[in-house]
C-alpha positions as CSV (number, residue, x, y, z in Angstrom):
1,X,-48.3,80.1,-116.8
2,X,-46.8,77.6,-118.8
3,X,-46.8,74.1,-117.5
4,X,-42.6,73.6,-117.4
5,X,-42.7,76.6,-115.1
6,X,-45.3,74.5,-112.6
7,X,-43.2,71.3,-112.7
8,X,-40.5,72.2,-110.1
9,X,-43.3,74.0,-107.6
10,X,-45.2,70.2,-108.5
11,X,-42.1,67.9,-107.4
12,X,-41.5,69.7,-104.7
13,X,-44.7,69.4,-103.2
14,X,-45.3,66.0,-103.8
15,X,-41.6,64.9,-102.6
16,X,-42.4,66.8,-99.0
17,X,-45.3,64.9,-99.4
18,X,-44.1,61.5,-99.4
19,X,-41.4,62.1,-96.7
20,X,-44.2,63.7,-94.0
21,X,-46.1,60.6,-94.7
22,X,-42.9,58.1,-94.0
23,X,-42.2,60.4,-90.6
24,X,-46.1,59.9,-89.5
25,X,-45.7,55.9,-90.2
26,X,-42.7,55.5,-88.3
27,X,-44.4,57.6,-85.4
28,X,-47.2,55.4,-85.6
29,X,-44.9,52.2,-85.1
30,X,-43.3,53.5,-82.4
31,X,-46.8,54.8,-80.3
32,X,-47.8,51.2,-81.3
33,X,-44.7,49.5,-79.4
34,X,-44.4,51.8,-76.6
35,X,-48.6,50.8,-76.0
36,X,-47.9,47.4,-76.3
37,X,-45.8,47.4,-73.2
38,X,-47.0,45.7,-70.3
39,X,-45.4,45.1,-66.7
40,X,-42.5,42.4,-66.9
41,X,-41.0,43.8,-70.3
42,X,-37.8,44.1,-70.8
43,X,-37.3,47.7,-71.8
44,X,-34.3,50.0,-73.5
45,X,-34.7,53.8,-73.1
46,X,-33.6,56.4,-75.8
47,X,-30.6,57.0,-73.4
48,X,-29.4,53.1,-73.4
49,X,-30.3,52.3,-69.8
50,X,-32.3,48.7,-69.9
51,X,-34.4,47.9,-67.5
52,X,-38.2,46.1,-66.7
53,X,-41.1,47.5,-66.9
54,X,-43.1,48.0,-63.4
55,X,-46.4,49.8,-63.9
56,X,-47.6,51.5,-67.2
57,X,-49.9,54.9,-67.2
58,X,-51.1,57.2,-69.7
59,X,-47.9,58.9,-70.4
60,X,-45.4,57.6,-67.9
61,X,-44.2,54.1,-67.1
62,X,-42.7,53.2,-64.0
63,X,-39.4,50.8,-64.1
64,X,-37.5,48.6,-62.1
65,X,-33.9,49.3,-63.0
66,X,-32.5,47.2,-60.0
67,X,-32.9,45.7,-56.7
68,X,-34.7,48.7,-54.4
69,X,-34.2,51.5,-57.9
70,X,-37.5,52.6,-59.2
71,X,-37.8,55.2,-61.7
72,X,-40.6,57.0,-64.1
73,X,-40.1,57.5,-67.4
74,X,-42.2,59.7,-69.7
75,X,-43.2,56.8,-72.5
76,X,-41.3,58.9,-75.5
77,X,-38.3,58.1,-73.7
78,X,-38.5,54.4,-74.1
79,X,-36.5,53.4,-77.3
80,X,-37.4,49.8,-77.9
81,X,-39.5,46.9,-76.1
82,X,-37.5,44.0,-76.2
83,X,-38.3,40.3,-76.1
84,X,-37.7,37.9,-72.9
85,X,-34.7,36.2,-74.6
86,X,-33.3,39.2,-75.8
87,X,-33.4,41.1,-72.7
88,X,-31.8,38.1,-70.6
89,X,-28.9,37.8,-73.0
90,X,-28.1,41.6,-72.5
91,X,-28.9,42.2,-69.4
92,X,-28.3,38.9,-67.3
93,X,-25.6,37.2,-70.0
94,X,-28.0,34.3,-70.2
95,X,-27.5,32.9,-73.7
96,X,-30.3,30.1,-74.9
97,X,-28.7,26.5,-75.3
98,X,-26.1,26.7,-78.4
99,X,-24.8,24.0,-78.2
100,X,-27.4,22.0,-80.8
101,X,-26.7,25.2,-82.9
102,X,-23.0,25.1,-83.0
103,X,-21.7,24.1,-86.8
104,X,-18.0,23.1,-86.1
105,X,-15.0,25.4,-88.0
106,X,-13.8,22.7,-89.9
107,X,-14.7,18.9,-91.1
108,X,-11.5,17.0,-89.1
109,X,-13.7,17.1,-86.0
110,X,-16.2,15.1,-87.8
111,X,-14.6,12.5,-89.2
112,X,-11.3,12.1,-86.9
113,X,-12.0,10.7,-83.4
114,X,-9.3,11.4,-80.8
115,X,-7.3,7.9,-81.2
116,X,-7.1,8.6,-85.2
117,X,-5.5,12.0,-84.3
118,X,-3.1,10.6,-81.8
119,X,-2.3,8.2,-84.6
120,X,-1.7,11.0,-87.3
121,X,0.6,13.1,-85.4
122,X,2.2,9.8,-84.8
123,X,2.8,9.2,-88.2
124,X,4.2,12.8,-88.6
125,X,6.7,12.6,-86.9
126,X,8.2,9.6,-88.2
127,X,8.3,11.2,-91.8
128,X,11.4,13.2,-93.2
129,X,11.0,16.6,-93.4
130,X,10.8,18.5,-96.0
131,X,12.7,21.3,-96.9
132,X,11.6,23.6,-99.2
133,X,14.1,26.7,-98.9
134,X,17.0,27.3,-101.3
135,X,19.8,25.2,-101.1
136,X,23.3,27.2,-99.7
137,X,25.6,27.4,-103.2
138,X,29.0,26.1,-102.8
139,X,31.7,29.0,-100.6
140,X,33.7,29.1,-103.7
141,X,30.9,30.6,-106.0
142,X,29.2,32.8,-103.8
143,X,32.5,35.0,-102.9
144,X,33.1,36.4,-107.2
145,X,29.1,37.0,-107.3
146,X,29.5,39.3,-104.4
147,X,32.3,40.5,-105.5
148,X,30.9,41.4,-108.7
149,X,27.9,43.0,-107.6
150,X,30.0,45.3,-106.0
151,X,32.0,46.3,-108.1
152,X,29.0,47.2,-110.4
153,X,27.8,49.6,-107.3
154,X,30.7,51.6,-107.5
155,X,31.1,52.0,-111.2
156,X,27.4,53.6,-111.6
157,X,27.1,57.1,-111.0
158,X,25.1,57.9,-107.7
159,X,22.0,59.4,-107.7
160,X,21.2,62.1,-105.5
161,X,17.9,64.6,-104.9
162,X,18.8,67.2,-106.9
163,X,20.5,69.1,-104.2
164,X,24.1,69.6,-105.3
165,X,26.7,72.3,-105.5
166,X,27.9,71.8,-109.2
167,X,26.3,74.2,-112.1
């Protein structure tokens, strides 16, 4: 057998390789994470239910989903381990402090204080407006215009879909 003939059987081989191997990693991550769980974590299951994590065995893990709801879970159902701040922002809407995060949307709020805004729109008001729309044309030179663009409209042939009686 001639080496070209090889090559495809080769590839092939060495493609299913490398994708068995990225499968048996990713298993691996997730074994790791579901046996780093411990009671008190904030859990999500492969179904989407969140809850915390009461007691952890070989292959089940008992969870508190609410007040008086207990339930077991085999550990291959349990989709992710979250952290303490994420959990409370899902679960509990408890958000950390933003407000030494929060950039503002633009820079007047910086460098206006209230007074100097007060004083601003003052100012506004007192200046003319401005218009900026087209001025009306005189009565007497609007009427032939129109006039003329009609007439035009009836002198051109009309147009029609190609549906007519004539042939």
């Amino acid at each position: 057998m001639s080496l070209v003939t090889l090559l495809p059987f080769v590839v092939l081989i060495g493609a299913m390789f490398l994708m068995t191997r990225s499968a048996k990693k990713k298993q691996k991550q997730a074994a790791d994470m579901r046996n780093q769980m411990q009671p008190g974590s904030g859990i999500r299951t492969i179904g989407g239910m969140y809850a915390t994590v009461k007691e952890v065995n070989d292959d089940t893990i008992l969870v508190d989903a609410g007040p008086g709801v207990e339930l077991l879970f085999a550990k291959n159902a349990i989709g992710a381990v979250l952290t303490d701040d994420e959990y409370n922002r899902i679960v509990h809407g408890v958000e950390h402090d933003l407000k030494t995060d929060v950039v503002p949307d633009d820079a007047s709020s910086l460098t206006e204080t209230d007074e100097s805004a007060d004083e601003a729109a003052a100012a506004s008001d007192d200046d003319k407006s401005v218009d900026l729309g087209k001025k009306d044309e005189p009565a007497d030179e609007a009427e032939p215009a129109d006039e003329a663009a009609e007439a035009k409209t009836d002198d051109e042939p009309k147009k029609t879909d190609g549906d007519s009686d004539a042939k």
